[in-house]
PDB file of the backbone (N, CA, C, O) and the ligand in Angstrom, with CONECT records:
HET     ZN  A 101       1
ATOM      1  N   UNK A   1      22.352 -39.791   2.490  1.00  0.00           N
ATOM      2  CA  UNK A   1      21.402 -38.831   1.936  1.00  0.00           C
ATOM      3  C   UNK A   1      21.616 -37.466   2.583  1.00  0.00           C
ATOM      4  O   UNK A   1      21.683 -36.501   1.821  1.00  0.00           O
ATOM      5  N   UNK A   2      21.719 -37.289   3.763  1.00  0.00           N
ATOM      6  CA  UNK A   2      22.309 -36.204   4.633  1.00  0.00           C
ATOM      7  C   UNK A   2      23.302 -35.894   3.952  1.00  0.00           C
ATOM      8  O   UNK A   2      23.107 -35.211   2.946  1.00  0.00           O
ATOM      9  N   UNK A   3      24.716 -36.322   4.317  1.00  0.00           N
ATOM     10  CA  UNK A   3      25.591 -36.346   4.098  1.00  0.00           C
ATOM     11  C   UNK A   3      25.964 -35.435   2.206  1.00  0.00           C
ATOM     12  O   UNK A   3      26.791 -34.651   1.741  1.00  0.00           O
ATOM     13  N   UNK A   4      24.866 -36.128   1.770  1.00  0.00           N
ATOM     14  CA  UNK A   4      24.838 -35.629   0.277  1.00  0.00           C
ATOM     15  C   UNK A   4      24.039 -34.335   0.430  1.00  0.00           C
ATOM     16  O   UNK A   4      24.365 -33.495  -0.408  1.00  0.00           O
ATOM     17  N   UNK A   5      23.418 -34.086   0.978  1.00  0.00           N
ATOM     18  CA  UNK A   5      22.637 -32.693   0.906  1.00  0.00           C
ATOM     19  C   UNK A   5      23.492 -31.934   1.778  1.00  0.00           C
ATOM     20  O   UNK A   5      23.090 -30.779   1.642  1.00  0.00           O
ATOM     21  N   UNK A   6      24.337 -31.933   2.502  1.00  0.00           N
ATOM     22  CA  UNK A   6      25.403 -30.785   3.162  1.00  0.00           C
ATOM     23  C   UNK A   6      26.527 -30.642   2.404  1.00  0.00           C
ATOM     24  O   UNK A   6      27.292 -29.717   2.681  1.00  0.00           O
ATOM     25  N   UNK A   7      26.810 -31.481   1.376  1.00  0.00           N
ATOM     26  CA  UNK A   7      27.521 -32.003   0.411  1.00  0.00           C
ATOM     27  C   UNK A   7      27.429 -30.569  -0.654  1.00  0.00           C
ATOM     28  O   UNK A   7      28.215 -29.722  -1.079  1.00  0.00           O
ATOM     29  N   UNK A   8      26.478 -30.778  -0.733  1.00  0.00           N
ATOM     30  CA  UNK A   8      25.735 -29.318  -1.950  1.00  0.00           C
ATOM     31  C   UNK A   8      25.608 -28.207  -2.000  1.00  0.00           C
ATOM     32  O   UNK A   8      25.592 -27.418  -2.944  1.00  0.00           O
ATOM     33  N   UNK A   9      25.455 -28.036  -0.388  1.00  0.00           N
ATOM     34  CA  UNK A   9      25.091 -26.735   0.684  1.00  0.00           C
ATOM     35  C   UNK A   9      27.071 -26.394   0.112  1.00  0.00           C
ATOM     36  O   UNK A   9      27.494 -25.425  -0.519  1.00  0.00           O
ATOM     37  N   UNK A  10      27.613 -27.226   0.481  1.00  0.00           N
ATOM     38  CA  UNK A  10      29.251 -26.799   1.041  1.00  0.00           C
ATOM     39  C   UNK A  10      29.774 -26.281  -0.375  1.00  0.00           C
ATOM     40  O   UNK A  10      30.630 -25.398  -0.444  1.00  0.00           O
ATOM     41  N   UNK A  11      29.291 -26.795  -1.338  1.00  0.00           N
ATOM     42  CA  UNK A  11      29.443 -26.152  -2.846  1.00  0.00           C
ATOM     43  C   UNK A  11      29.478 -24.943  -3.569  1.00  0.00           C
ATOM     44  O   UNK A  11      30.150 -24.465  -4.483  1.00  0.00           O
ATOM     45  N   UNK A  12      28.259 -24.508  -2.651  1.00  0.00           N
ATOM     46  CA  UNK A  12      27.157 -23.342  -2.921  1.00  0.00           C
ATOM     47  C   UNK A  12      28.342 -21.928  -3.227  1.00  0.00           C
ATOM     48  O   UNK A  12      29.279 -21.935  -2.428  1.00  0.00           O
ATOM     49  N   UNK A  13      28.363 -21.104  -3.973  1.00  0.00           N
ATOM     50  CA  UNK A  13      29.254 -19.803  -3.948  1.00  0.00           C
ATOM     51  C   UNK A  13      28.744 -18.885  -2.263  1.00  0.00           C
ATOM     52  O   UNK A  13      27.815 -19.232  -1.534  1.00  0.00           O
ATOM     53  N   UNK A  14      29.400 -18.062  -2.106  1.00  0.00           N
ATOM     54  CA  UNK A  14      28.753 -16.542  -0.935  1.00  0.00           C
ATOM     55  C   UNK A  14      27.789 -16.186  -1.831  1.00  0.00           C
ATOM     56  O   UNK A  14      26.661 -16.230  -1.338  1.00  0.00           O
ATOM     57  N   UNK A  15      27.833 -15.857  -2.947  1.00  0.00           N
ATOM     58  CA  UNK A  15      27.051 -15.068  -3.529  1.00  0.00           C
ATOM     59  C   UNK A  15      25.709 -16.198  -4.030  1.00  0.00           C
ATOM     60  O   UNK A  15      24.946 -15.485  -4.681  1.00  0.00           O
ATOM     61  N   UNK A  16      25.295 -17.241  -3.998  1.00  0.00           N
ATOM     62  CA  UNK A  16      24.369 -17.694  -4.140  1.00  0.00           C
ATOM     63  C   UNK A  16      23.715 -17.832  -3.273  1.00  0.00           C
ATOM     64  O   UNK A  16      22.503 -17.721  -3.459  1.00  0.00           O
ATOM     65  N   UNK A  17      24.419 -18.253  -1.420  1.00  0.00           N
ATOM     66  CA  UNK A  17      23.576 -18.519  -0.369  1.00  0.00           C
ATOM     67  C   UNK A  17      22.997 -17.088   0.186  1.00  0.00           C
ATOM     68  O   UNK A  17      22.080 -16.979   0.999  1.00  0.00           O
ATOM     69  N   UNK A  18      23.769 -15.952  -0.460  1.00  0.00           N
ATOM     70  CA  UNK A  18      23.349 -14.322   0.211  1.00  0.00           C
ATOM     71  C   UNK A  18      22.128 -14.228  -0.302  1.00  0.00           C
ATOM     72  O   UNK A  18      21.244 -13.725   0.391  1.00  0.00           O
ATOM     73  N   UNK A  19      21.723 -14.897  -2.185  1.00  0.00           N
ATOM     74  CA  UNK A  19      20.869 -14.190  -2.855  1.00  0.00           C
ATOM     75  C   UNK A  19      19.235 -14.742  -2.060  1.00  0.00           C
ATOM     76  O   UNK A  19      18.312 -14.098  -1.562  1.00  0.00           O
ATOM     77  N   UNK A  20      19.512 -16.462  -2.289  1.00  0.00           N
ATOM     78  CA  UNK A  20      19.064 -17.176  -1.640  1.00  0.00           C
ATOM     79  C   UNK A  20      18.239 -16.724  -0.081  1.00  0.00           C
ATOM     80  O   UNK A  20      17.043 -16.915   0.136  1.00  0.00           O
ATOM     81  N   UNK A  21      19.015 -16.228   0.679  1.00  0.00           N
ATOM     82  CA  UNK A  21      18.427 -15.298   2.013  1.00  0.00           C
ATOM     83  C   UNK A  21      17.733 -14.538   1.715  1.00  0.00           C
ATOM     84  O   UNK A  21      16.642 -14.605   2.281  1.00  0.00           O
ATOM     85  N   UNK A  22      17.963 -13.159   0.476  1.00  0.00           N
ATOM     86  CA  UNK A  22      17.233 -12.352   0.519  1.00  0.00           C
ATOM     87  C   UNK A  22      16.257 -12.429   0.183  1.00  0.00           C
ATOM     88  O   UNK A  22      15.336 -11.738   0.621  1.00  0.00           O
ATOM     89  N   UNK A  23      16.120 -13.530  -0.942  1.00  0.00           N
ATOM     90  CA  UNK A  23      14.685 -14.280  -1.544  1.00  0.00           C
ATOM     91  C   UNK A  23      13.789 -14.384  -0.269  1.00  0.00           C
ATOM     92  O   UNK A  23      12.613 -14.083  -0.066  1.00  0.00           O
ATOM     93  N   UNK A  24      14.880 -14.979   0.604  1.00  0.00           N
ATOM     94  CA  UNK A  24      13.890 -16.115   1.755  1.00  0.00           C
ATOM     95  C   UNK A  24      12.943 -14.271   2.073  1.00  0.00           C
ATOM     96  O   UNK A  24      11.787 -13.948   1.800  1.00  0.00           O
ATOM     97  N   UNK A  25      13.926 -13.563   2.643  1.00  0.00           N
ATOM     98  CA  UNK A  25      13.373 -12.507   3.715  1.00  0.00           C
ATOM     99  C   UNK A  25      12.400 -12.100   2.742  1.00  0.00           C
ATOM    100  O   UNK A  25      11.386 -11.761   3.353  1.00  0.00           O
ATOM    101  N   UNK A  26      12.176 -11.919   0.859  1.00  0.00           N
ATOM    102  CA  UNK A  26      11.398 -10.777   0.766  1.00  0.00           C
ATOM    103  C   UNK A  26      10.386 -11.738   0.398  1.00  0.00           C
ATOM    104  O   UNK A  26       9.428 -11.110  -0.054  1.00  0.00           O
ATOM    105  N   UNK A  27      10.144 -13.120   0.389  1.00  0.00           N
ATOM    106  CA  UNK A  27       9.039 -13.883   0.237  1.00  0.00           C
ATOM    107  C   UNK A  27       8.251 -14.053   1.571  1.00  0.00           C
ATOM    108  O   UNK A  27       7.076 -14.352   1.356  1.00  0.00           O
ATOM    109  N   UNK A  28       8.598 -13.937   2.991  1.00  0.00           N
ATOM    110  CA  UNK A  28       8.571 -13.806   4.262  1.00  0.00           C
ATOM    111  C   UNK A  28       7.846 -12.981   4.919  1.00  0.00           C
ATOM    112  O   UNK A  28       7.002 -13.221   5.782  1.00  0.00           O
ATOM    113  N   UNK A  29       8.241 -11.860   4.432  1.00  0.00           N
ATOM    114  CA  UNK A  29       7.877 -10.267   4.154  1.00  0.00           C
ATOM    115  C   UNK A  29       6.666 -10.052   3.514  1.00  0.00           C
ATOM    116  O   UNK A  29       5.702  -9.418   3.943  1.00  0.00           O
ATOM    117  N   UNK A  30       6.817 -10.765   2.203  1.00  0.00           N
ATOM    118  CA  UNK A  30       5.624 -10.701   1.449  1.00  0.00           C
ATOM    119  C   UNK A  30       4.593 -11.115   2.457  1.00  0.00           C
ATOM    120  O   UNK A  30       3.895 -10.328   3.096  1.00  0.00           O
ATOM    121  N   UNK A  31       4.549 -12.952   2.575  1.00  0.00           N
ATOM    122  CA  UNK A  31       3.648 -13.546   3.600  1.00  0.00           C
ATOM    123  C   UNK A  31       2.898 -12.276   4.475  1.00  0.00           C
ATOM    124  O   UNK A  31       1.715 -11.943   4.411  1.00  0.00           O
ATOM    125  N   UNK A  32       3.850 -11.756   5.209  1.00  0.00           N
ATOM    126  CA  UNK A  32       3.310 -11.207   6.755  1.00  0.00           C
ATOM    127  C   UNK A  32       2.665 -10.010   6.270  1.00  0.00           C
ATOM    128  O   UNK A  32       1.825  -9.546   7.042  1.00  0.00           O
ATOM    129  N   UNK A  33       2.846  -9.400   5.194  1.00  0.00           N
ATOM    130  CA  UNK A  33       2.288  -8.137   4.675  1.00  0.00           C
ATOM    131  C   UNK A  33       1.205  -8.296   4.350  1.00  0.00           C
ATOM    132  O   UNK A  33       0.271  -7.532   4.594  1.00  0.00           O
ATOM    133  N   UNK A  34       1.135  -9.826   3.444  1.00  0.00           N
ATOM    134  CA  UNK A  34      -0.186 -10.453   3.493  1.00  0.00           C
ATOM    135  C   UNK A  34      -1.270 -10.524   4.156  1.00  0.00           C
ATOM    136  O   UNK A  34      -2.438 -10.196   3.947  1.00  0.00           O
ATOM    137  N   UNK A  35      -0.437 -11.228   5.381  1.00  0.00           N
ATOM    138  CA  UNK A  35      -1.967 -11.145   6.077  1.00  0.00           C
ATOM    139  C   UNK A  35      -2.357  -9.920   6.825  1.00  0.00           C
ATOM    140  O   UNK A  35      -3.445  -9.423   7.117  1.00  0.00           O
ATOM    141  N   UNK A  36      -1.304  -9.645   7.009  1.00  0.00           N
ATOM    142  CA  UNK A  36      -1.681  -8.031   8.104  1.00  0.00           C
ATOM    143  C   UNK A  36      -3.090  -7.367   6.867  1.00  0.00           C
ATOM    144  O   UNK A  36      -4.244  -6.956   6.989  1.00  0.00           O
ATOM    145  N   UNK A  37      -2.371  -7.534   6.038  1.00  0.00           N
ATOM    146  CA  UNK A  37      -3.439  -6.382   5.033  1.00  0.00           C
ATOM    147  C   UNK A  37      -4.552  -7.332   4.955  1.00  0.00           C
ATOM    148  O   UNK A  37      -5.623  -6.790   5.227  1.00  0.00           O
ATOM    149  N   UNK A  38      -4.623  -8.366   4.717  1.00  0.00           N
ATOM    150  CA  UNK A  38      -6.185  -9.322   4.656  1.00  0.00           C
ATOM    151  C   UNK A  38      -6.863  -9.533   5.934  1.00  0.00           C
ATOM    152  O   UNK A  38      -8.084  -9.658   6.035  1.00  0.00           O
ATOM    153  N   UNK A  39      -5.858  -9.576   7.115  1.00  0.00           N
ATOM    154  CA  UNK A  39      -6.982  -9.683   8.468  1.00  0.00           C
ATOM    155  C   UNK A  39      -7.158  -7.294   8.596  1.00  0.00           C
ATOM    156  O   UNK A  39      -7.517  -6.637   9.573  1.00  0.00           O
ATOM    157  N   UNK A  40      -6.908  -6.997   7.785  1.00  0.00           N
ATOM    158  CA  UNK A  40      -7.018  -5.353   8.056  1.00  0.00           C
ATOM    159  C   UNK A  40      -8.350  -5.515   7.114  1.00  0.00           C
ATOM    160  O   UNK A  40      -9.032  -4.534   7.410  1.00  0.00           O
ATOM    161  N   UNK A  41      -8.926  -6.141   6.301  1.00  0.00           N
ATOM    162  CA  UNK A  41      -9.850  -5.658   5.487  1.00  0.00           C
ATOM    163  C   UNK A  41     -10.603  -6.904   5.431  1.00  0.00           C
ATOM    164  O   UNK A  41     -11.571  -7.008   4.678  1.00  0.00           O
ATOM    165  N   UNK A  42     -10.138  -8.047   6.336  1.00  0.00           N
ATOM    166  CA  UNK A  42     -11.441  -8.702   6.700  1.00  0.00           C
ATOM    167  C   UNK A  42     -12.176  -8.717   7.557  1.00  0.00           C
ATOM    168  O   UNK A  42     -11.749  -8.122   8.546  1.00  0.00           O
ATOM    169  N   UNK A  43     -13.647  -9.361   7.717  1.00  0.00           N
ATOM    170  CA  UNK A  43     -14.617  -8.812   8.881  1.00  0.00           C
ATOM    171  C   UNK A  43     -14.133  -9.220   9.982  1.00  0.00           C
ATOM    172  O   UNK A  43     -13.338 -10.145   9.813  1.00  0.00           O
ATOM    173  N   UNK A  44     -14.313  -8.848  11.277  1.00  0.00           N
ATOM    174  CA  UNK A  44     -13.788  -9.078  12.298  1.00  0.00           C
ATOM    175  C   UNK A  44     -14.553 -10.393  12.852  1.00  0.00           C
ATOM    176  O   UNK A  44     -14.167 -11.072  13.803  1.00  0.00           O
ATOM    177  N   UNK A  45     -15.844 -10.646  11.986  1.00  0.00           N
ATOM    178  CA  UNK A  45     -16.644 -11.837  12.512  1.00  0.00           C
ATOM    179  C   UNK A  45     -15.669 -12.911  12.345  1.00  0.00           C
ATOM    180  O   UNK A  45     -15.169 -13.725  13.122  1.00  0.00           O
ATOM    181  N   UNK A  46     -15.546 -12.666  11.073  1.00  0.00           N
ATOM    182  CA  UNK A  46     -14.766 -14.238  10.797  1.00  0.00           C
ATOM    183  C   UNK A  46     -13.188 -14.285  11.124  1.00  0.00           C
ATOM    184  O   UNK A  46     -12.390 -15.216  11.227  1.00  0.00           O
ATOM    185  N   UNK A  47     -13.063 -12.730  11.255  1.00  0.00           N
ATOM    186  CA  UNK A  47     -11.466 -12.955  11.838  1.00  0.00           C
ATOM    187  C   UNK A  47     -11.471 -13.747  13.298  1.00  0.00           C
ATOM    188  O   UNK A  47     -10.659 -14.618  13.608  1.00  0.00           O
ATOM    189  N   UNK A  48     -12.255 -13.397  13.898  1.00  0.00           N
ATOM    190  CA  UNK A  48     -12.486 -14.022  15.226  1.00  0.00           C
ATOM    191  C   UNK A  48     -12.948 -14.999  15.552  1.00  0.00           C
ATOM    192  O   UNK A  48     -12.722 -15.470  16.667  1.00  0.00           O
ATOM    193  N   UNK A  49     -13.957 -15.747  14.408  1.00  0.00           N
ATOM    194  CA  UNK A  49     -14.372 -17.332  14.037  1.00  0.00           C
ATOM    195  C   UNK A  49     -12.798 -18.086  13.897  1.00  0.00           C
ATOM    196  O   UNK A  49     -12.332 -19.046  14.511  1.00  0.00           O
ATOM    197  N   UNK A  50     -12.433 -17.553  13.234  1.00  0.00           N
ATOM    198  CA  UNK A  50     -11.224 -18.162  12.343  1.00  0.00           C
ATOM    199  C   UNK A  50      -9.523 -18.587  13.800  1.00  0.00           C
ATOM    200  O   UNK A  50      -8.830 -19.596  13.929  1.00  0.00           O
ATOM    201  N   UNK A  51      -9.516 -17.116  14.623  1.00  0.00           N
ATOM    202  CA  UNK A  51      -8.389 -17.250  15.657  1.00  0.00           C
ATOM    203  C   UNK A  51      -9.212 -18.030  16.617  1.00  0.00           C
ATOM    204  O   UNK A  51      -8.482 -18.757  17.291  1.00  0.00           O
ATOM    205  N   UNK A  52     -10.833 -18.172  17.011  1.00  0.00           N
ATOM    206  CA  UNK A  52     -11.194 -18.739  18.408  1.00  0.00           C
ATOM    207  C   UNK A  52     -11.102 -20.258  17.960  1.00  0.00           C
ATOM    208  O   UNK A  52     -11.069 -21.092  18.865  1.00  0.00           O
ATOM    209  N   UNK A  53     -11.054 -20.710  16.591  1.00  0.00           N
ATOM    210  CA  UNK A  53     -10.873 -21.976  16.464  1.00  0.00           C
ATOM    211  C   UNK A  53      -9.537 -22.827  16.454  1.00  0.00           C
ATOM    212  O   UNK A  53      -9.578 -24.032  16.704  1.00  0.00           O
ATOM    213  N   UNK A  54      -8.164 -22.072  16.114  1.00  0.00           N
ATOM    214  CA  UNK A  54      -6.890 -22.386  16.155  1.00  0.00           C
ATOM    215  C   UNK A  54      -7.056 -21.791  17.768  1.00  0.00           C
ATOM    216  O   UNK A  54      -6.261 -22.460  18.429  1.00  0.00           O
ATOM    217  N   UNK A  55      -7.669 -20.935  18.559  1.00  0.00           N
ATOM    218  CA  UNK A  55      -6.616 -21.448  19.737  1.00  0.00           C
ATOM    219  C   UNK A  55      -7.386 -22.244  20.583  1.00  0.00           C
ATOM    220  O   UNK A  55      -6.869 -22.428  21.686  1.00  0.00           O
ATOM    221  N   UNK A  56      -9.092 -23.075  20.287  1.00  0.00           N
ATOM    222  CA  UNK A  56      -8.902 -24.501  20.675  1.00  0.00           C
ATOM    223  C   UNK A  56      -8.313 -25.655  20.449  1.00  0.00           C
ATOM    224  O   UNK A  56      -8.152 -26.669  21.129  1.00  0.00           O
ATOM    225  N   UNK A  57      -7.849 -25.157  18.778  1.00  0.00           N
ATOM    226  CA  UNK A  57      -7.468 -26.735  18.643  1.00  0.00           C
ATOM    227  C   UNK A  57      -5.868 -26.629  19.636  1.00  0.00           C
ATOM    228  O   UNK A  57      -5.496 -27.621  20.263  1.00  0.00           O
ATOM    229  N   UNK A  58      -5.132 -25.455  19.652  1.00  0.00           N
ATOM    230  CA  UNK A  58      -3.817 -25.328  19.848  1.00  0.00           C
ATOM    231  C   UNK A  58      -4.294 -25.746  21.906  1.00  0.00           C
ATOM    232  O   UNK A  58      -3.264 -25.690  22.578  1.00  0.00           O
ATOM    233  N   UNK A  59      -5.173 -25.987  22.500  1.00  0.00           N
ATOM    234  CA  UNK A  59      -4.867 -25.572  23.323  1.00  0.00           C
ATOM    235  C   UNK A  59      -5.173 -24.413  24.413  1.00  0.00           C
ATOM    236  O   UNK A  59      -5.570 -24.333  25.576  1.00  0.00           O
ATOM    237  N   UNK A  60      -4.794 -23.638  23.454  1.00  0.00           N
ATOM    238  CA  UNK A  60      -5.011 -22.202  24.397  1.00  0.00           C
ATOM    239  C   UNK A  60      -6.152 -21.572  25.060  1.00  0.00           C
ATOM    240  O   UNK A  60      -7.215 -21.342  24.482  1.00  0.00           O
ATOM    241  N   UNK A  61      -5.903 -21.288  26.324  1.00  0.00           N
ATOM    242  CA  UNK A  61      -6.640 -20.313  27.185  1.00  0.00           C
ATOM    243  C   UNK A  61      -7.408 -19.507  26.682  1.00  0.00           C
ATOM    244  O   UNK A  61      -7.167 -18.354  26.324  1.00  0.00           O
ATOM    245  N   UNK A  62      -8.839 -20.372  26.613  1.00  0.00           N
ATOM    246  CA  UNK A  62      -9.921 -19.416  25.806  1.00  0.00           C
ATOM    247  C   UNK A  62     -11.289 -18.680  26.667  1.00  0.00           C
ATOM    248  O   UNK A  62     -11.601 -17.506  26.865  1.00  0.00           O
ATOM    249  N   UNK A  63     -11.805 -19.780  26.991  1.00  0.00           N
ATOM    250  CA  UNK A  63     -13.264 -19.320  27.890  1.00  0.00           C
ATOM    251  C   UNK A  63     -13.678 -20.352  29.060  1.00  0.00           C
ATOM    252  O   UNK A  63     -14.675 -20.135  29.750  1.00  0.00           O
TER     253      UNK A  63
HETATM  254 ZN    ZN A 101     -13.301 -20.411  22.944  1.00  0.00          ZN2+
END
């Protein structure tokens, strides 16, 4: 099954795995633009509800 999926990869033209990347970067891009602009114009209450709860569950050095 491996073997068959590197199989496919090794097929691929330059010009399909380049286009493929740039997709990746401007869907990526998109993401992070995303949130920058949604935690920029959301309330800071819940922005801060929202990070103090991922960094208990993660762990992290909170209070
Ligand atoms: Zn806390």
């Amino acid at each position: 099954m491996t073997t068959q999926a590197l199989g496919q990869t090794d097929t691929r033209t330059l010009g399909q795995s380049a286009r493929s990347e740039i997709a990746a970067i401007f869907a990526v891009a998109l993401i992070g633009l995303g949130i920058v602009f949604v935690a920029g114009h959301a309330q800071a209450s819940a922005l801060h509800d929202a990070a103090h709860d991922v960094r208990h569950a993660t762990g992290f050095p909170c209070h």
